[in-house]
N, C-alpha and C positions, 0 to 999 in steps of 0.2 A: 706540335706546330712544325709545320716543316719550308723550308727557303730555299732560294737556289745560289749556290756560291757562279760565279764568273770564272771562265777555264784560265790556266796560268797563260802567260806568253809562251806564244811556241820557239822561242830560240836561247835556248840556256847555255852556258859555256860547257864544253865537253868535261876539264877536268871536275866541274862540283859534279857533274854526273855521276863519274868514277868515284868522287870522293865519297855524296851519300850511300850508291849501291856498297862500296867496300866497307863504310860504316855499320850497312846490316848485313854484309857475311861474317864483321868482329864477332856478330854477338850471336852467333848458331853455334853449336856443338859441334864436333866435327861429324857425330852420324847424321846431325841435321843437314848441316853443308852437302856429304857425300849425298844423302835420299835427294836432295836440292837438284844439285847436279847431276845425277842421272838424270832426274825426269826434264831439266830444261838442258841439260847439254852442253853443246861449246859456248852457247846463248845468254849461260847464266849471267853475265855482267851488265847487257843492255837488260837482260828481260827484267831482274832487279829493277834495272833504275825506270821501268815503264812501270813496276809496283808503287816505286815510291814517288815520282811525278807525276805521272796518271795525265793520260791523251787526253780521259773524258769528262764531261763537266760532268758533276754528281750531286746529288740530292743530298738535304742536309736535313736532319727530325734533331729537335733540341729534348733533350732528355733531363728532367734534373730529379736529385735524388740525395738523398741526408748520408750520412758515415754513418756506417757500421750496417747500411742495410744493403740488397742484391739486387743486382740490374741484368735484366738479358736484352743485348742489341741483336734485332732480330732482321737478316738479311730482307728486301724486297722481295714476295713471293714469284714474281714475275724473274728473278733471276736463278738460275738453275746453278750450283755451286759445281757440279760434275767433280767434285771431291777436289779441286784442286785451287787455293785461296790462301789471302795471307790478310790478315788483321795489323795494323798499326797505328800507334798515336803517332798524328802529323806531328813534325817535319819526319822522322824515322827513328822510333821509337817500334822496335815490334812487340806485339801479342802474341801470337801466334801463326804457326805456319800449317796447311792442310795438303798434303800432294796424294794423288793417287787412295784418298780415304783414310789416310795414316797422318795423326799429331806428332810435328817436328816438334820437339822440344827448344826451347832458344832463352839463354844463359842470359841474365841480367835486365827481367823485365819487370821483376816488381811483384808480375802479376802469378808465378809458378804455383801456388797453393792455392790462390784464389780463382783461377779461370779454367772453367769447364767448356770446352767447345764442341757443340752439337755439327758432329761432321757431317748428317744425312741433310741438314737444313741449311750450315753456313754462320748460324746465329752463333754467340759465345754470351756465357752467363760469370758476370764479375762479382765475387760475394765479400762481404766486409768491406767496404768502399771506406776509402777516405778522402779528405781533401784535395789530395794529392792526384787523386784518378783523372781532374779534371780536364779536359781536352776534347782533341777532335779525335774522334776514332773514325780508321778508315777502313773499309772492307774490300780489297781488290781481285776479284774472280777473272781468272782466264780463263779463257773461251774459244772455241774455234776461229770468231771473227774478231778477236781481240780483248781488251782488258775493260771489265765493269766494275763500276766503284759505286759505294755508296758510304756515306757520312755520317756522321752522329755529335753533335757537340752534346758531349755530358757535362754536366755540371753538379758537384757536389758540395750541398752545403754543411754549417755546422746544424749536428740534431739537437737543437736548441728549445728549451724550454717553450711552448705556447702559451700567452697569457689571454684569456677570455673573461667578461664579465658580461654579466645576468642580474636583470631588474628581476628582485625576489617576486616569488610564482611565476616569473615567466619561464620558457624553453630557451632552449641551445641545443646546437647541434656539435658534433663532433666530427668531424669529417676528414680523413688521414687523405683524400684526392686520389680517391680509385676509382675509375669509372666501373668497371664490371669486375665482381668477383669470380674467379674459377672454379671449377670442381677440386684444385689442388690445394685451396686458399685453409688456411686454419689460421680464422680470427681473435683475439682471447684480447680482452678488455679488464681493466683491472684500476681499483682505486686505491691509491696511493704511489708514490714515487717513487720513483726508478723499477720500472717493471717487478715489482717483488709484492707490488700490494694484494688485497685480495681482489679474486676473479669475481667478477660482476657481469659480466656476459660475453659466450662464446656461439662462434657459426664455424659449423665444419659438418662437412659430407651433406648439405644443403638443409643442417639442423640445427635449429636457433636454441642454446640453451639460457636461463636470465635466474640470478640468484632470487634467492626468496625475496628480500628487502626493496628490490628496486623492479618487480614485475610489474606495477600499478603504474612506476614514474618513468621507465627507458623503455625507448624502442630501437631495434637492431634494422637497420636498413637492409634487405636480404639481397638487393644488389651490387651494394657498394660497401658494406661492413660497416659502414657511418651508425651513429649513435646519434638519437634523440635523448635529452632527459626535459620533463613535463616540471611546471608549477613549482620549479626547484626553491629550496627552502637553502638557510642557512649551515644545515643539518649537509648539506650535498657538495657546501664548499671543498676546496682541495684539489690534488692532483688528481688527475685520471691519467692511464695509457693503455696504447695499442699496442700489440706487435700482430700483423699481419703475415701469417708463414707460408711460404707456398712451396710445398714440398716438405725439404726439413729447413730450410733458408728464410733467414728474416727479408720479408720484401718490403716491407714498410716495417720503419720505428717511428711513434711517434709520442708525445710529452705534453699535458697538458695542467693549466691551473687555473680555477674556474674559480671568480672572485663573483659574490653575490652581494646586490645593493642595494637600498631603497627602504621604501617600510614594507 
């Protein structure tokens, strides 16, 4: 889903200017700072604070996603990164820095073990999410003609427990809310709780495997990794879960408990 935020006022007092941009030179290394500084110059103090206010209004995709699994915010394709870009949770909070092709490293983000950034694209991939992540991420690419931005409100919630219930012999579906599966996707479905139960069916390298017991009653969705289970009986009560991998990273976790009822 995506919306459009309204651009700030264009007359802010000078010194919060100075105050946010020297907020995010606190938090760079000094090699970050110096690679910083060469590449913007005597400029670095305005050009900062045009990173962190931003001329332009920018587009905003709502993202939400559970703890403990991996999100990649991926730049608009129409914006060309030219290797140089800076990542931040609004108000000035950085992620990361990109100049010249080369990841600034930047001291007290939270995110230093967890965030890989795809320099040739712009995009950055955050793994182990928690609560905490929650925000506005902003992406601000300089440019010949000036600074482009673009938005993301993440949202992460608790990977909380699913409760579903099923009129006996009827279906349910399973559905973790993927719309297309990738060629990198390794799906592994499993009954019983807290991911440790036994495997009941897996899709990876675009190959459906389904345990003996549950060939007749599940069907693996080859689009979306969703699970059917058919005419479920008493016998199929219980947890079930997903972990959906894409790569070697959990992209989805997801928890379910399937309560059956009726005659």
């Amino acid at each position: 889903m995506k919306k459009f935020l309204s651009c700030p006022p264009a007359s802010i007092e000078t010194h919060k200017e100075e105050e946010e941009a020297n907020s995010l030179l606190s938090k760079l290394t000094p090699s970050a700072t110096f690679l910083l500084s060469t590449y913007l110059g005597e400029m670095i103090l305005p050009t900062l604070f045009l990173f962190v206010a931003g001329a332009v209004c920018s587009e905003v995709t709502d993202v939400t996603k559970r703890d403990g699994e991996t999100v990649t915010l991926h730049i608009n394709k129409t914006v060309q990164p030219n290797h140089n870009y800076l990542w931040s949770i609004v108000p000035n909070r950085l992620v990361t820095i990109v100049t010249n092709g080369e990841v600034l490293h930047v001291n007290g983000t939270g995110f230093e073990k967890r965030v890989h950034t795809h320099v040739e694209t712009g995009s950055i991939t955050i793994s182990n999410l928690t609560i905490n992540d929650s925000g506005i991420f902003l992406a601000q690419v300089l440019t010949k003609t000036g600074i482009l931005e673009q938005r993301f409100n993440l949202s992460v919630h608790e990977n909380s427990l699913i409760p579903l219930n099923v009129l006996k012999r009827g279906n349910i579906t399973l559905d973790p809310g993927l719309e297309k599966l990738q060629k990198e996707h390794n799906v592994m479905w499993t009954q019983g709780p807290d991911f440790s139960g036994k495997l009941i069916a897996q899709w990876k390298n675009f190959s459906t495997v389904i345990e003996e017991s549950f060939k007749d009653i599940l069907q693996l969705n080859q689009q979306t990794g969703s699970i059917t289970l058919l005419r479920v009986t008493e016998n199929y009560a219980g947890y079930y879960c997903v972990k959906m991998l894409l790569g070697t990273e959990p992209h989805i976790l997801r928890q379910y408990l399937i309560t059956v009822f009726g005659e």
